[in-house]
C-alpha positions in Angstrom: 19.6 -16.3 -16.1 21.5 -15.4 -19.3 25.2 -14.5 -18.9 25.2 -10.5 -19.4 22.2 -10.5 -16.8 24.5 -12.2 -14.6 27.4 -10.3 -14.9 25.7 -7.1 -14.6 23.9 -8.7 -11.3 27.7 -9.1 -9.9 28.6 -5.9 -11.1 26.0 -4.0 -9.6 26.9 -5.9 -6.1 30.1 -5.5 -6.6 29.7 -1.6 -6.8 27.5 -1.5 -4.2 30.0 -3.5 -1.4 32.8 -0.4 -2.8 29.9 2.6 -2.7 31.2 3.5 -6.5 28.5 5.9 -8.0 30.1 5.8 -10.8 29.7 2.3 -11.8 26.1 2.1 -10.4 25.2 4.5 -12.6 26.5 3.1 -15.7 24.8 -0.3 -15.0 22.0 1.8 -14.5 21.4 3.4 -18.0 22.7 -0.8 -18.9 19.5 -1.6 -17.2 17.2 1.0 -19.1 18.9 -0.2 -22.4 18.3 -3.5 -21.9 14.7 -3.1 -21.2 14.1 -1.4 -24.3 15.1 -4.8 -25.9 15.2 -7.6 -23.4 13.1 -10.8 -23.6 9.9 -10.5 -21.9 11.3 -13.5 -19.5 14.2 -11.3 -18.4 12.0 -8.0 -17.4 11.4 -9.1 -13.7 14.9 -9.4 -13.3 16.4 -6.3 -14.8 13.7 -4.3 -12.7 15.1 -6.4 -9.6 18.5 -5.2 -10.8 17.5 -1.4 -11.1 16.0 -1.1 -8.3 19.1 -2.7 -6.0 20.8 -0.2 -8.2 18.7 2.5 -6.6 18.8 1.3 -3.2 22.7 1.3 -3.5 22.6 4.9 -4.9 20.5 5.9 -2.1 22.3 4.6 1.0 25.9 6.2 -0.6 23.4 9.6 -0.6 22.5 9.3 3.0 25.7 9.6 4.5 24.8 13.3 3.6 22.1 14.0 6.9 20.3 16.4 4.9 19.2 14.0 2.2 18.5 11.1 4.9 16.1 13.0 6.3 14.5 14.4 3.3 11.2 13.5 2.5 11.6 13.9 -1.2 14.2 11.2 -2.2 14.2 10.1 -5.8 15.8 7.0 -5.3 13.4 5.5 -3.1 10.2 6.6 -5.1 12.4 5.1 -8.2 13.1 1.7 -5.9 9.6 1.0 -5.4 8.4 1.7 -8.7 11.2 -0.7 -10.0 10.2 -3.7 -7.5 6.6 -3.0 -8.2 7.0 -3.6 -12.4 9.2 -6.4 -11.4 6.2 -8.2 -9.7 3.6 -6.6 -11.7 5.5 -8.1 -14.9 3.3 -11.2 -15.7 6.5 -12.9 -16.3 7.3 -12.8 -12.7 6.0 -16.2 -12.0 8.6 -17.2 -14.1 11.4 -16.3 -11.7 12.3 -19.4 -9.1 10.6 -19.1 -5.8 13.8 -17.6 -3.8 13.9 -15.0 -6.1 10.2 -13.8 -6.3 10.6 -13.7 -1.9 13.5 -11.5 -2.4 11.9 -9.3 -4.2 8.7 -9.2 -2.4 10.7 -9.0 1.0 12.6 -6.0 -0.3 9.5 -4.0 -1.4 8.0 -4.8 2.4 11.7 -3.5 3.8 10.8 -0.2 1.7 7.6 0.1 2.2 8.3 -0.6 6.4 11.0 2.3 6.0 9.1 5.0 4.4 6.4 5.0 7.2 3.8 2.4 5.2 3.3 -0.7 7.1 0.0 -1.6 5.6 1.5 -2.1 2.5 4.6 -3.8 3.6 2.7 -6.4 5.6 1.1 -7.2 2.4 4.2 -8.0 0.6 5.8 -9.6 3.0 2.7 -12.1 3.4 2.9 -12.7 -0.4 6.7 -13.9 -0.1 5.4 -16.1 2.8 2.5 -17.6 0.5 5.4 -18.7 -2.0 7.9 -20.0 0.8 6.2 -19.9 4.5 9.1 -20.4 6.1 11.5 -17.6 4.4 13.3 -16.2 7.0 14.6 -12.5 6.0 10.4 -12.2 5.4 9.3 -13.8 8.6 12.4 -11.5 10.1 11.1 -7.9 8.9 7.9 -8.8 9.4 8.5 -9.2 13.1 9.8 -6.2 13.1 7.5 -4.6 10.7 4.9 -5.2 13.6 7.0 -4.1 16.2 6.6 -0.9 13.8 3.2 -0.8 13.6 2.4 -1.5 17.3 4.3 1.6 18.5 2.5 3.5 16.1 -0.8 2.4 17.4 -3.2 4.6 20.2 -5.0 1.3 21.2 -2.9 -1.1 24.0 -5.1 -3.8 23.5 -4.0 -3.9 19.5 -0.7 -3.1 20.5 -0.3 -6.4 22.0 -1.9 -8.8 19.5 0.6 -7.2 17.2 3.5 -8.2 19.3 2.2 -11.7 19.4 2.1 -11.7 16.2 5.4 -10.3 15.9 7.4 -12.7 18.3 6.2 -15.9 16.6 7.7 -14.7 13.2 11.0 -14.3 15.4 10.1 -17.3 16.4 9.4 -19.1 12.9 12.7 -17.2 11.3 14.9 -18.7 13.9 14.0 -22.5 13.9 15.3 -25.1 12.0 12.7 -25.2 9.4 13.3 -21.5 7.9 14.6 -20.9 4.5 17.6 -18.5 4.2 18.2 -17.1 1.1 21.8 -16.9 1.4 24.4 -17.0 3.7 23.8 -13.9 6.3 26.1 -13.0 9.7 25.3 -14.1 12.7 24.4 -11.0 14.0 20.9 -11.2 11.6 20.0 -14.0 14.4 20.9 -12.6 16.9 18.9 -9.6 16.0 16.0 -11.7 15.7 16.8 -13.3 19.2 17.4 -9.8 20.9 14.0 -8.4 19.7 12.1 -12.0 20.3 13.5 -12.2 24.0 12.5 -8.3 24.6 8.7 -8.7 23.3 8.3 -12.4 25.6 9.4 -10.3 28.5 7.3 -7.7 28.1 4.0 -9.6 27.0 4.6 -11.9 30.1 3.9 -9.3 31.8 1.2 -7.5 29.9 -1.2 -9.8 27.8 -2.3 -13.1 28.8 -2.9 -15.0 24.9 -5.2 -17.5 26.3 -7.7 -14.8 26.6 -7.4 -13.6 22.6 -10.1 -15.4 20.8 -10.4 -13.7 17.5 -12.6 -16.1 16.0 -15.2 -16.5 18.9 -16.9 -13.3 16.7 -20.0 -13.4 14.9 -20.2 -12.1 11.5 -23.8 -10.6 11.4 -27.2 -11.8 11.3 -28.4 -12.5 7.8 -26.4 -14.3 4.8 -26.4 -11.2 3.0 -24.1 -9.2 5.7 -22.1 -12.4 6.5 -20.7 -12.6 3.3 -20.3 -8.4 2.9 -18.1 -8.8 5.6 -16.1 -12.2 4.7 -15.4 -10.0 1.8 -14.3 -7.3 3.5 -12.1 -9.4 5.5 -10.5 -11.2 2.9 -9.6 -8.2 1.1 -8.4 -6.3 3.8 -10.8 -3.4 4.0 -11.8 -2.9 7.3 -11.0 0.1 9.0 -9.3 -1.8 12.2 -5.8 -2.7 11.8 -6.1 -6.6 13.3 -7.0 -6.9 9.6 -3.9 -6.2 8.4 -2.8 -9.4 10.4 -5.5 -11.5 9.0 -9.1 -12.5 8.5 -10.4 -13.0 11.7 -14.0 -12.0 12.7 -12.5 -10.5 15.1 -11.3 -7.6 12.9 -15.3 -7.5 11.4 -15.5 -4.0 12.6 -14.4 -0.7 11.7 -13.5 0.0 15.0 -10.6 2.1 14.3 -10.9 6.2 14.7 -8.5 8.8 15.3 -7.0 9.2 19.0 -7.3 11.6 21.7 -6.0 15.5 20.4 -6.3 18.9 21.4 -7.7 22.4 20.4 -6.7 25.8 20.4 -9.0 28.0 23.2 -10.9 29.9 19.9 -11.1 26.4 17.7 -14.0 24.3 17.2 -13.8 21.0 17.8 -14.6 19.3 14.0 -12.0 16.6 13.3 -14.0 13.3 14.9 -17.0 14.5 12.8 -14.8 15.3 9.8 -13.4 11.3 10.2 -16.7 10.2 10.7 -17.9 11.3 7.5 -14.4 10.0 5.7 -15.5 6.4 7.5 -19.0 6.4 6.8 -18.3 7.5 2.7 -15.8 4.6 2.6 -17.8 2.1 4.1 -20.7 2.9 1.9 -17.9 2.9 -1.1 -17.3 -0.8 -0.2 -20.5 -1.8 0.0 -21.2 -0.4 -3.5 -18.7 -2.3 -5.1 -19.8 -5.5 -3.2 -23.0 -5.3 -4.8 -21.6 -4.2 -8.1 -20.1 -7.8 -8.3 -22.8 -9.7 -6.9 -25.1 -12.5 -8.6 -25.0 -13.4 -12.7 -28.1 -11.4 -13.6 -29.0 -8.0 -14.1 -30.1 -5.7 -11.0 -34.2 -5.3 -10.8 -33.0 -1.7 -11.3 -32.5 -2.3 -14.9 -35.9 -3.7 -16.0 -37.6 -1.3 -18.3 -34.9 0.9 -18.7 -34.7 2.2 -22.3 -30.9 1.5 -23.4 -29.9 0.1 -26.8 -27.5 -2.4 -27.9 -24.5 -1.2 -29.6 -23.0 -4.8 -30.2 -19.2 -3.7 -29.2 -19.1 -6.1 -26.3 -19.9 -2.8 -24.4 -21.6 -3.6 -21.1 -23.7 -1.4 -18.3 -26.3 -1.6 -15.7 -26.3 -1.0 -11.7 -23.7 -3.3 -11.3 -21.6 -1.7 -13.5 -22.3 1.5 -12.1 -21.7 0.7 -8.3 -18.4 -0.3 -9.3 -18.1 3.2 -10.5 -19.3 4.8 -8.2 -17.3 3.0 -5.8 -14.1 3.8 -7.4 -14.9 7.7 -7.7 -15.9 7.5 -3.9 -12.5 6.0 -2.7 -10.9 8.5 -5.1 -12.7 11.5 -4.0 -12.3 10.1 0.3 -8.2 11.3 -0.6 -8.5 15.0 -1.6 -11.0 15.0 1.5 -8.2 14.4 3.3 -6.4 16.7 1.9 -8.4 19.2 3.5 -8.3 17.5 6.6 -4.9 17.6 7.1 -5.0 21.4 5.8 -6.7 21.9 8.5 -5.3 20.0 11.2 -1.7 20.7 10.5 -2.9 24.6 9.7 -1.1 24.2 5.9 -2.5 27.7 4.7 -3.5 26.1 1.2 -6.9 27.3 -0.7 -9.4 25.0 -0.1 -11.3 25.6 -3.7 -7.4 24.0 -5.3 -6.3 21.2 -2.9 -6.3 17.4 -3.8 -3.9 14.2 -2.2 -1.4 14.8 -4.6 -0.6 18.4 -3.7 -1.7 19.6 -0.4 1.9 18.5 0.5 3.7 21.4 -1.4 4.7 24.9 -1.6 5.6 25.6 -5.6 7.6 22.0 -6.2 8.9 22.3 -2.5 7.1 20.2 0.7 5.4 23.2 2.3 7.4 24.2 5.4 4.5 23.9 7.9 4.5 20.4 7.4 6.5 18.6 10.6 8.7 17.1 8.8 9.7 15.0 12.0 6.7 13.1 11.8 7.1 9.8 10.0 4.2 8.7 10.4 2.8 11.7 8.0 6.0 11.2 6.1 3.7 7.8 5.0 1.0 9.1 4.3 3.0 11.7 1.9 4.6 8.4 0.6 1.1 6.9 -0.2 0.3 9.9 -2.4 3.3 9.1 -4.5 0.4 6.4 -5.7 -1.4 8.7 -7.5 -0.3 10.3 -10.9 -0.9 14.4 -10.9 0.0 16.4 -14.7 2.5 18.6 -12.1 3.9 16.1 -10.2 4.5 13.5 -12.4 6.7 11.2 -10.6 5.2 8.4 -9.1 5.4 5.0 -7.1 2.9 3.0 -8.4 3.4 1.6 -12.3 -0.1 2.1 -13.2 -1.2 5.8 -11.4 -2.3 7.4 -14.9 -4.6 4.7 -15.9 -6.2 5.0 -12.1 -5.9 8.8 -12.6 -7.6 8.5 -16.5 -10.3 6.1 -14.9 -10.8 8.8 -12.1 -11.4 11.8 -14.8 -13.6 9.6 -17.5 -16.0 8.3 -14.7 -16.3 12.1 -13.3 -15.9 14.4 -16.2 -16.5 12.6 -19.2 -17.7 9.1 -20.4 -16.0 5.5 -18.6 -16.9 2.5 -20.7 -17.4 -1.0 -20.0 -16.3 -4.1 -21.8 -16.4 -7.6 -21.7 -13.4 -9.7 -20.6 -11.7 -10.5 -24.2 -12.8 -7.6 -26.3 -11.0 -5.7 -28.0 -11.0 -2.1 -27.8 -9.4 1.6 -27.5 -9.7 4.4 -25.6 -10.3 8.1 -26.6 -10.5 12.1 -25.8 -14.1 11.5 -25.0 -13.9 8.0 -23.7 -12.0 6.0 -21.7 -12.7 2.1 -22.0 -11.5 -0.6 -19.3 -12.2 -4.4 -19.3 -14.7 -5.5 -16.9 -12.3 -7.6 -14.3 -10.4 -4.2 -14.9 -12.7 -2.1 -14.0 -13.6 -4.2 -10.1 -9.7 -4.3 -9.7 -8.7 -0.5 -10.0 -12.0 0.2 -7.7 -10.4 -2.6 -5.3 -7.2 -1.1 -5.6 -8.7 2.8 -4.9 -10.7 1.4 -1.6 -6.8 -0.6 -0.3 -5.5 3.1 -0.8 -8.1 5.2 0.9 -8.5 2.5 3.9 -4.4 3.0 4.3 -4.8 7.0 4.1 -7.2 7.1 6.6 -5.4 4.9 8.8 -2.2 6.7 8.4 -4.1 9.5 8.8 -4.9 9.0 12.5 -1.2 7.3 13.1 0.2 10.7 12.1 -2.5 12.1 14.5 -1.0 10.1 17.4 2.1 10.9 16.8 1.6 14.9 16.7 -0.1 14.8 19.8 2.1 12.2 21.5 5.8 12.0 19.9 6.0 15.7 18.6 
């Protein structure tokens, strides 16, 4: 680390231990000024540094009640999108391994807080691919779980979460865990307290000897086998025991939304609306596992009258399942935008809803929206993912490209390249890289699995917590 980065890093914690705004935000606009003109090996660390600046900024604003239990907080959206370019950066490898599980563990610890466990399980699990034994990760993701668990309708998941939960206690407080730096004694202890509570309680409750999660069989034929080692591996099955890992156990999409009420006059619609959100984004899985499978061209392609342009342009069924999977998982959010219109009785127009705005009143969050439950406060969060022309702040560093992709593939033309040409988009057509192209439609299917599972927490909590 250069020296001004590492005076400003003591600066910024320095003002942060006094609560002095006024210093926080001056090493802010330092942080924007150097990025204009830092070296591209110091980028991870200045958007470490901005976004400890926002976290600082936002604690000293939530002594004010109002703002701590506002949904719309500028600082936090502005603390993930800072943590995310910091990892995103491909200079983050650079950084030393402490470092890069700092950063990863602090994303989780936002994520966990704004009601998004999915996504925080995933970043802690990256900072314990680097160093398996850092504790502050193994720490929050115990309690991550503990989280997740409560939020959960099913008992029996409940429990395997737990489990899961007391051996990272259990990991962060033996002699083999990495601290990061010197913390109080009352971090451990914390651990200990939440460890002891869980042991006492599953003692009672679940018997582990009985959990066999990979004492499941995968399918019949080769075919769905490895459809659903894919799946696994990447997370996309609708049942949250894959968000703990790839067992074959969590082969299924098991996962629906829970018991709920109607009014005397209402019909009863919202299992069959979630079934059709399920069955879409299954299908929208299985098109993009097929756009990526086997070197040659689909039988579908034979004969078909189509010229060579000799661009490095590419296209055929494969290519076009890809698409079509990434429009599908696109489309499965302003679905539920008019699911959750309905459910929560939002008043909106129908014919003008989508995921990005069903949540608001002019620029306001529409006051028919319980605001009390923080479990839809995540799913509000997740929208933050996607870029809209009149909301245009956002959490996630690359939302227009997914939101340009999303518009080319539906109302104009989305082009295909080989890896390693080079090319440019235009008004008429956008152009993406082939590995692009399968990562944005991966991406889209992780964002509409977590929607519709925060869908049906928020779901359990109205009818239960409410």
């Amino acid at each position: 680390m250069n020296k001004n980065l590492e005076q400003l890093g003591m600066e910024i914690d320095k003002a942060s231990d006094q609560s002095d705004l006024e210093t926080l935000s001056q090493c802010l606009a330092r942080c924007e000024k150097m990025l204009k003109s830092a070296r591209n090996a110091d980028r991870p660390l200045i958007y470490y540094f901005q976004a400890n600046i926002f976290s600082a900024i936002r604690k000293i604003k939530a002594n004010d009640e109002t703002y701590l239990l506002s949904w719309v907080q500028h600082e936090r959206t502005s603390e993930v999108l800072a943590l995310r370019q910091s990892i995103r950066d491909r200079h983050f490898h650079h950084l030393d391994k402490i470092r890069r599980c700092q950063i990863l563990t602090n994303l989780g610890e936002v994520f966990n807080a704004i009601g998004r466990p999915i996504e925080a399980l995933e970043m802690w699990d990256s900072a314990l691919r680097i160093i398996p034994q850092f504790a502050m990760a193994l720490g929050n993701r115990g309690f991550g779980l503990c989280d997740y668990s409560g939020a959960l309708y099913d008992r029996g998941h409940q429990n395997i979460f737990l489990m899961q939960a007391l051996g990272n206690f259990r990991q962060a407080l033996s002699s083999q865990s990495v601290w990061d730096s010197e913390y109080p004694n009352s971090v451990r202890e914390k651990f200990q307290t939440r460890a002891n509570q869980i042991k006492a309680f599953l003692d009672h409750n679940f018997d582990e000897s009985h959990f066999k999660p990979y004492d499941w069989p995968l399918g019949t034929s080769k075919n769905e086998q490895k459809f659903r080692k894919w799946r696994l591996d990447n997370q996309l099955f609708l049942n949250p025991l894959n968000d703990l890992d790839a067992w074959p156990i969590a082969a299924h999409d098991v996962f629906h939304i829970p018991d709920h009420s109607y009014g005397i006059d209402e019909k009863p619609r919202f299992v069959q609306f979630y079934d059709l959100l399920k069955q879409e984004y299954v299908a929208a899985c299985l098109l993009l596992f097929e756009g990526i499978q086997g070197k040659h061209n689909h039988y579908a392609d034979k004969k078909n009258l189509v010229f060579e342009h000799g661009d490095g342009s590419i296209g055929g069924a494969k290519v076009e399942k890809q698409k079509m999977a990434f429009r599908s998982a696109y489309s499965i959010l302003d679905k539920i935008a008019i699911f959750l219109n309905e459910y929560y009785d939002l008043g909106k127009d129908r014919r003008a809803l989508s995921f990005r705005t069903v949540w608001h009143d002019g620029k306001d969050i529409n006051s028919r929206i319980p605001q009390n439950n923080w479990r839809l406060r995540g799913l509000y969060a997740l929208s933050l993912d996607l870029f809209d022309g009149e909301f245009r702040e956002t959490a996630l560093p690359h939302a227009e490209l997914l939101n340009d992709v999303r518009n080319a593939a539906e109302h104009r033309f989305l082009q295909v390249y080989e890896d390693g040409t080079i090319f440019q988009s235009d008004d008429i057509t956008t152009r993406v890289a082939y590995s692009e192209l399968y990562r944005l439609a991966l991406r889209m299917l992780k964002i509409s699995r977590a929607a519709l599972i925060y869908l049906s927490l928020s779901m359990y909590h109205q009818e239960n917590v409410v």
